[in-house]
PDB file of N, CA, C and O in Angstrom:
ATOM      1  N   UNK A   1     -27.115   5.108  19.447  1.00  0.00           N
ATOM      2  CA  UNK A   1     -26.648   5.924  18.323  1.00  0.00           C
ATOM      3  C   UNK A   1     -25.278   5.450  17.842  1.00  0.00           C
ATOM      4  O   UNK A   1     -25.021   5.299  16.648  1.00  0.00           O
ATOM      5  N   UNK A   2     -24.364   5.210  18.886  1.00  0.00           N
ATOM      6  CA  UNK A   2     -22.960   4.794  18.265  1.00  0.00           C
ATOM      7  C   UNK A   2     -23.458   3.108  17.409  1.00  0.00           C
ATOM      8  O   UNK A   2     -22.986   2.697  16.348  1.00  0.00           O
ATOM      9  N   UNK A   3     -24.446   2.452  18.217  1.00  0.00           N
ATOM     10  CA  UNK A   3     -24.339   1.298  17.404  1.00  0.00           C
ATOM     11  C   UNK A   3     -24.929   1.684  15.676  1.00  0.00           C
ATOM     12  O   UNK A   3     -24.515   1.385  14.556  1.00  0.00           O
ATOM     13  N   UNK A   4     -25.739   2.249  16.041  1.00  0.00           N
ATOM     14  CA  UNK A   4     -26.457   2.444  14.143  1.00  0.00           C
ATOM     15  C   UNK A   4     -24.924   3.435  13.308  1.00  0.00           C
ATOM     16  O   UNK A   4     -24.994   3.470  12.080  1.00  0.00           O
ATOM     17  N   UNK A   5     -23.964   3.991  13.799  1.00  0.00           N
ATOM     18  CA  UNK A   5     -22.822   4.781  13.676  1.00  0.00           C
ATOM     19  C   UNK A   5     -21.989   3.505  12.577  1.00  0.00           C
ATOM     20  O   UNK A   5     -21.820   3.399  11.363  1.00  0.00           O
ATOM     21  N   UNK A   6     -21.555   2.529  14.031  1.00  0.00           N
ATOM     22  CA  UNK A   6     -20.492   1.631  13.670  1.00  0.00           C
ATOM     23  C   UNK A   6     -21.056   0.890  12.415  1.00  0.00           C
ATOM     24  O   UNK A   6     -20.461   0.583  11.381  1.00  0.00           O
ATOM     25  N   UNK A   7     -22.588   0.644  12.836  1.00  0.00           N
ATOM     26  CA  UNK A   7     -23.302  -0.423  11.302  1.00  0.00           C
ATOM     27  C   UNK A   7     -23.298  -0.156   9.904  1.00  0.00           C
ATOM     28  O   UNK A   7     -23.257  -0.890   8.917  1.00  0.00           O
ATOM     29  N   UNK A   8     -23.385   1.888  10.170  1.00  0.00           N
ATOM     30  CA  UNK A   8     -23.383   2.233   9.024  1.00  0.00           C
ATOM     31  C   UNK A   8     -21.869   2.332   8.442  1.00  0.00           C
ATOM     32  O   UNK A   8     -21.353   2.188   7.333  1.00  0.00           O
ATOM     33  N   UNK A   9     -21.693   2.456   8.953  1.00  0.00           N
ATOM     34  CA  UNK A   9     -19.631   2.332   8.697  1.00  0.00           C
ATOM     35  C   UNK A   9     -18.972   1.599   7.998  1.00  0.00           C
ATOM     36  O   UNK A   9     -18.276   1.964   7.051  1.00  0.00           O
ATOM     37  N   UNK A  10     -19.202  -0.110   8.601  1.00  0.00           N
ATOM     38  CA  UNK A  10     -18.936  -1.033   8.062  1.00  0.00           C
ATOM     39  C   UNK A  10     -19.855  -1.305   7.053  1.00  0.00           C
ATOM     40  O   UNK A  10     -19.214  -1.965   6.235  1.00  0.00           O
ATOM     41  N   UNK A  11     -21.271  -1.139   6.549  1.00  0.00           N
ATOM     42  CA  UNK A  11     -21.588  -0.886   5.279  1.00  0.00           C
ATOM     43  C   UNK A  11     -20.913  -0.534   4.260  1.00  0.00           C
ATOM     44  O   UNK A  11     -20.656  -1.256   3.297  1.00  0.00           O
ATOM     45  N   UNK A  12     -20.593   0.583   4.412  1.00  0.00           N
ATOM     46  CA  UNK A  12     -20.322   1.621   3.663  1.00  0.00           C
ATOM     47  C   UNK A  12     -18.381   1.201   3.363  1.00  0.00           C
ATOM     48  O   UNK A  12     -17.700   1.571   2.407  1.00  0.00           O
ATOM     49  N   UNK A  13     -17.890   0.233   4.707  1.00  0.00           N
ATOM     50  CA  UNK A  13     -16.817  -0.436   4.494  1.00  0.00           C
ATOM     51  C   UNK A  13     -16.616  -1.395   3.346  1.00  0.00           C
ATOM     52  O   UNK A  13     -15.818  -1.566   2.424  1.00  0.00           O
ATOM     53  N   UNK A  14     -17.719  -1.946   3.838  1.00  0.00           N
ATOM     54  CA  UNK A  14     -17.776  -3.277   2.499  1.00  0.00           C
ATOM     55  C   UNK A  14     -18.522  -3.193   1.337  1.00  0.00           C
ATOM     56  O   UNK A  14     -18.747  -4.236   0.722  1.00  0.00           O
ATOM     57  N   UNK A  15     -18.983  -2.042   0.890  1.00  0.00           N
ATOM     58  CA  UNK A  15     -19.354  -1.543  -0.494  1.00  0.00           C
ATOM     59  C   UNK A  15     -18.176  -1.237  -1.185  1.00  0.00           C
ATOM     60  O   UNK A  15     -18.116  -1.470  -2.392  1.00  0.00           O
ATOM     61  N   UNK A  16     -16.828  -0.534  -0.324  1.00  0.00           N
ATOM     62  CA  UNK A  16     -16.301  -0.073  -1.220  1.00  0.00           C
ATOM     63  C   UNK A  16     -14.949  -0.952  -1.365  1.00  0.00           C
ATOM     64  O   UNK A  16     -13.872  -0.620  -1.861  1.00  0.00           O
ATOM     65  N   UNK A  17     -15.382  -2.300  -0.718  1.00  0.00           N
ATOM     66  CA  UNK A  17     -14.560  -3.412  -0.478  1.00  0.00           C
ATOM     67  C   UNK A  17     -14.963  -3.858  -2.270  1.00  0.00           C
ATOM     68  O   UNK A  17     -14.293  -3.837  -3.302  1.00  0.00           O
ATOM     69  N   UNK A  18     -16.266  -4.208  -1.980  1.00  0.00           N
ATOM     70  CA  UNK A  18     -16.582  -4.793  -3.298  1.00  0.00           C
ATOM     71  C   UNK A  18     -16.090  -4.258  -4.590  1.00  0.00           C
ATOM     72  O   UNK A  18     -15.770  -4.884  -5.600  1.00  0.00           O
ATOM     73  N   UNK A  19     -16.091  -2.669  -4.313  1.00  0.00           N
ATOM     74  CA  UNK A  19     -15.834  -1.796  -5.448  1.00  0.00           C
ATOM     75  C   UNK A  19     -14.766  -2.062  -6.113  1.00  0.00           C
ATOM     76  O   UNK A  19     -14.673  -2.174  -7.335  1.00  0.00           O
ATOM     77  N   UNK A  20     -13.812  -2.183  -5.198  1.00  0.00           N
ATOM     78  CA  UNK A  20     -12.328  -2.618  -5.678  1.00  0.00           C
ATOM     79  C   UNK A  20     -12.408  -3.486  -6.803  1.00  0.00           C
ATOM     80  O   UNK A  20     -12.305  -3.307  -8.017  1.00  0.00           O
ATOM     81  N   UNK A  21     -12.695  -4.829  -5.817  1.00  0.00           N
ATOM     82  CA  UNK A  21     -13.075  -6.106  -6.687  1.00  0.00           C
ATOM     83  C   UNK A  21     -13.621  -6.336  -7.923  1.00  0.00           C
ATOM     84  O   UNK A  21     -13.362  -7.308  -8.632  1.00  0.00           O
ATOM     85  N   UNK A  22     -14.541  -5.249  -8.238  1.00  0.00           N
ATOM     86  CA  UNK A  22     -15.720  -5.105  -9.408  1.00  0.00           C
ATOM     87  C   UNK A  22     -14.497  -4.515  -9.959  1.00  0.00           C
ATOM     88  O   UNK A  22     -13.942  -5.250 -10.776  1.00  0.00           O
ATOM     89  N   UNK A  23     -13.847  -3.241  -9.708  1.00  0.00           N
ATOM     90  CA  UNK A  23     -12.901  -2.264 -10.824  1.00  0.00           C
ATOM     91  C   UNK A  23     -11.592  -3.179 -11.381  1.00  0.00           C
ATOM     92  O   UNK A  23     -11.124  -3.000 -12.505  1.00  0.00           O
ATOM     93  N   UNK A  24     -11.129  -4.069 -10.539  1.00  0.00           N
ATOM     94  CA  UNK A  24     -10.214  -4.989 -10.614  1.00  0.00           C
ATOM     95  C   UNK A  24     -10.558  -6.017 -12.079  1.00  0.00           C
ATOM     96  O   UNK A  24     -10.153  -6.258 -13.216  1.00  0.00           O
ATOM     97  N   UNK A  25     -11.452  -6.324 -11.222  1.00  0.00           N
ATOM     98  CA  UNK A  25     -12.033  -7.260 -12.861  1.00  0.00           C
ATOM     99  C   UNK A  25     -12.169  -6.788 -14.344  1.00  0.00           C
ATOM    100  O   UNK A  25     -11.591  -7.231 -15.337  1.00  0.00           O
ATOM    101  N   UNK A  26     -13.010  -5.853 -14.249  1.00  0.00           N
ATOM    102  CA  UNK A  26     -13.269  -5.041 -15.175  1.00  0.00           C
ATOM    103  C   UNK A  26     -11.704  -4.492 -15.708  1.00  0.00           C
ATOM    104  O   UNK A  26     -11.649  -4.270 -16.918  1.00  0.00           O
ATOM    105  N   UNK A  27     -10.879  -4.338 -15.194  1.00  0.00           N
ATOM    106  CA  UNK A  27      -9.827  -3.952 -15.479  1.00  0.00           C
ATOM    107  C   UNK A  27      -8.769  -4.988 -16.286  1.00  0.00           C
ATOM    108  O   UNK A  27      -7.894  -4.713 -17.107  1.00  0.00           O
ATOM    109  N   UNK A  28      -9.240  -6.433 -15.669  1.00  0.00           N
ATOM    110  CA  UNK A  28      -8.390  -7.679 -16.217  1.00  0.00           C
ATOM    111  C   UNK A  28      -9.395  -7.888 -17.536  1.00  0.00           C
ATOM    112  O   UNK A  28      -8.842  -7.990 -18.631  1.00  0.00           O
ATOM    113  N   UNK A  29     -10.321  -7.930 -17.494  1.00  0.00           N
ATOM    114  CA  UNK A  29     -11.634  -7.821 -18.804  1.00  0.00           C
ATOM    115  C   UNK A  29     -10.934  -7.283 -19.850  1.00  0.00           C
ATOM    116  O   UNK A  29     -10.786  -7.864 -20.925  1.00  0.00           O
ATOM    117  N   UNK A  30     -10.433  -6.049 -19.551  1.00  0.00           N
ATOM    118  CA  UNK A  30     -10.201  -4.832 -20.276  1.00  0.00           C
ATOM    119  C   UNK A  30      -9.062  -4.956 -21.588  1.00  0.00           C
ATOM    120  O   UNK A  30      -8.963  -4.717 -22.792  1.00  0.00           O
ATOM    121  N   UNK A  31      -8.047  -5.684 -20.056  1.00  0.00           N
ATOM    122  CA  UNK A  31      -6.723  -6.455 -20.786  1.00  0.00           C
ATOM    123  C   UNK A  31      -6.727  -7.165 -21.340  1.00  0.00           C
ATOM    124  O   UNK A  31      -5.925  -7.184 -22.273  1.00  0.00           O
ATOM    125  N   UNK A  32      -7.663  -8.265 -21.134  1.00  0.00           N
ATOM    126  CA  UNK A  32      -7.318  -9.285 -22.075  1.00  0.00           C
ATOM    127  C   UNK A  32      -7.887  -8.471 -23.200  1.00  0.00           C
ATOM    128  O   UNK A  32      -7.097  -8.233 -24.114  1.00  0.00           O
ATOM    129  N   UNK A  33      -9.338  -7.909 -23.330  1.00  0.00           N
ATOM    130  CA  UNK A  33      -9.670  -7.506 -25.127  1.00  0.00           C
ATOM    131  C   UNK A  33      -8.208  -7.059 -25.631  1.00  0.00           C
ATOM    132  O   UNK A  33      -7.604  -7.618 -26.546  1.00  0.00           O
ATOM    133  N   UNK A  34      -7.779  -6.055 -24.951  1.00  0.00           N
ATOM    134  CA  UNK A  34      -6.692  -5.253 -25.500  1.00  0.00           C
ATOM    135  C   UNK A  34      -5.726  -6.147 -26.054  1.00  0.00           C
ATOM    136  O   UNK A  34      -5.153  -6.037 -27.139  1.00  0.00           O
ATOM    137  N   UNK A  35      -5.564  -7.366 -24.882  1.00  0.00           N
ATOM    138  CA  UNK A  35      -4.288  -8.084 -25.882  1.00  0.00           C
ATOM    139  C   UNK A  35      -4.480  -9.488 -27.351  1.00  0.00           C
ATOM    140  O   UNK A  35      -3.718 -10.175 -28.031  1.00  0.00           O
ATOM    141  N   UNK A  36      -6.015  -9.277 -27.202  1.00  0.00           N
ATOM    142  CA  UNK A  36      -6.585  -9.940 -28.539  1.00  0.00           C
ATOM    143  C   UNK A  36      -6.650  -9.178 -30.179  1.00  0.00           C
ATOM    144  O   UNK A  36      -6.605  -9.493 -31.368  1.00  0.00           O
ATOM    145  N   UNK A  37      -6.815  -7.736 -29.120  1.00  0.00           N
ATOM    146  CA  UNK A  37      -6.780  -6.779 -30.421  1.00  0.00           C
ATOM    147  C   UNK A  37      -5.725  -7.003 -31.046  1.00  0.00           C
ATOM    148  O   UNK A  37      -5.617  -7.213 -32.254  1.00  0.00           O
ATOM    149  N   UNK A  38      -4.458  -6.949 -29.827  1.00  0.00           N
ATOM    150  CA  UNK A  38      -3.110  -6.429 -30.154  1.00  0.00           C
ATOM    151  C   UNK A  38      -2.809  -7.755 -31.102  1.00  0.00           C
ATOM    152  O   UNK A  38      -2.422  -7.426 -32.224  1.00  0.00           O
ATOM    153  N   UNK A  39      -2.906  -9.167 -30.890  1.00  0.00           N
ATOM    154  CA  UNK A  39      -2.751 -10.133 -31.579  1.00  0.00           C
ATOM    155  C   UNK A  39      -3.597 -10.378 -33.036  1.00  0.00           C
ATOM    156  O   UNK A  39      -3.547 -11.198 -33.953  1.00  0.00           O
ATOM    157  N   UNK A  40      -4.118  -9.604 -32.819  1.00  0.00           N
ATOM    158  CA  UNK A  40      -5.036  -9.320 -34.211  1.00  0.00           C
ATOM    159  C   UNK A  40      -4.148  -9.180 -35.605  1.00  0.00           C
ATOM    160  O   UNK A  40      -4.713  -8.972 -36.679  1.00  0.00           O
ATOM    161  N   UNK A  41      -3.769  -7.267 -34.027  1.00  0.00           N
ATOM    162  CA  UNK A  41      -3.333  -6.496 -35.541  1.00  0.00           C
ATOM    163  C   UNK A  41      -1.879  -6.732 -35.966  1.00  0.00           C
ATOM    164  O   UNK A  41      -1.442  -6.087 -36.919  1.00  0.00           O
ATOM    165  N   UNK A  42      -0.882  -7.864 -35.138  1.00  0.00           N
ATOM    166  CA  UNK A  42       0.548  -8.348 -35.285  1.00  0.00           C
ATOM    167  C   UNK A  42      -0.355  -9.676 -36.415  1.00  0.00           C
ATOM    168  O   UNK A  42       0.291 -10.712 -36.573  1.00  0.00           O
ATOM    169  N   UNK A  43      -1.488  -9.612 -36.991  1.00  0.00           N
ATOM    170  CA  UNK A  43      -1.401 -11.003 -37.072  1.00  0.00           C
ATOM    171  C   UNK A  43      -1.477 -12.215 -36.747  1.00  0.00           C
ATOM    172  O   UNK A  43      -1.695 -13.026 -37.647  1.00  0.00           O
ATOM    173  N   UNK A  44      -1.336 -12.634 -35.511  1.00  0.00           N
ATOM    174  CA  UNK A  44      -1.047 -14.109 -34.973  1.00  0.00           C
ATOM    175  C   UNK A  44      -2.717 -14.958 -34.881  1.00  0.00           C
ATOM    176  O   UNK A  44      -2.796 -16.123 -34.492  1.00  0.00           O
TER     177      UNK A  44
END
């Protein structure tokens, strides 16, 4: 029982390992549109 415990653990560790990673990106994604807009609307 402790082993199926610890397995599910570290699952559930490295899902939300990934999660980061995925929100991280999505977040640099985000920025750059934003700073294309922003160069848009200055013009450049």
């Amino acid at each position: 029982m402790k082993r199926l415990m610890s397995i599910a653990l570290l699952a559930l560790f490295a899902m939300g390992l990934s999660a980061c990673n995925t929100m991280a990106g999505a977040g640099k994604d985000i920025q750059k549109a934003g700073e294309k807009i922003e160069d848009k609307a200055e013009g450049n």
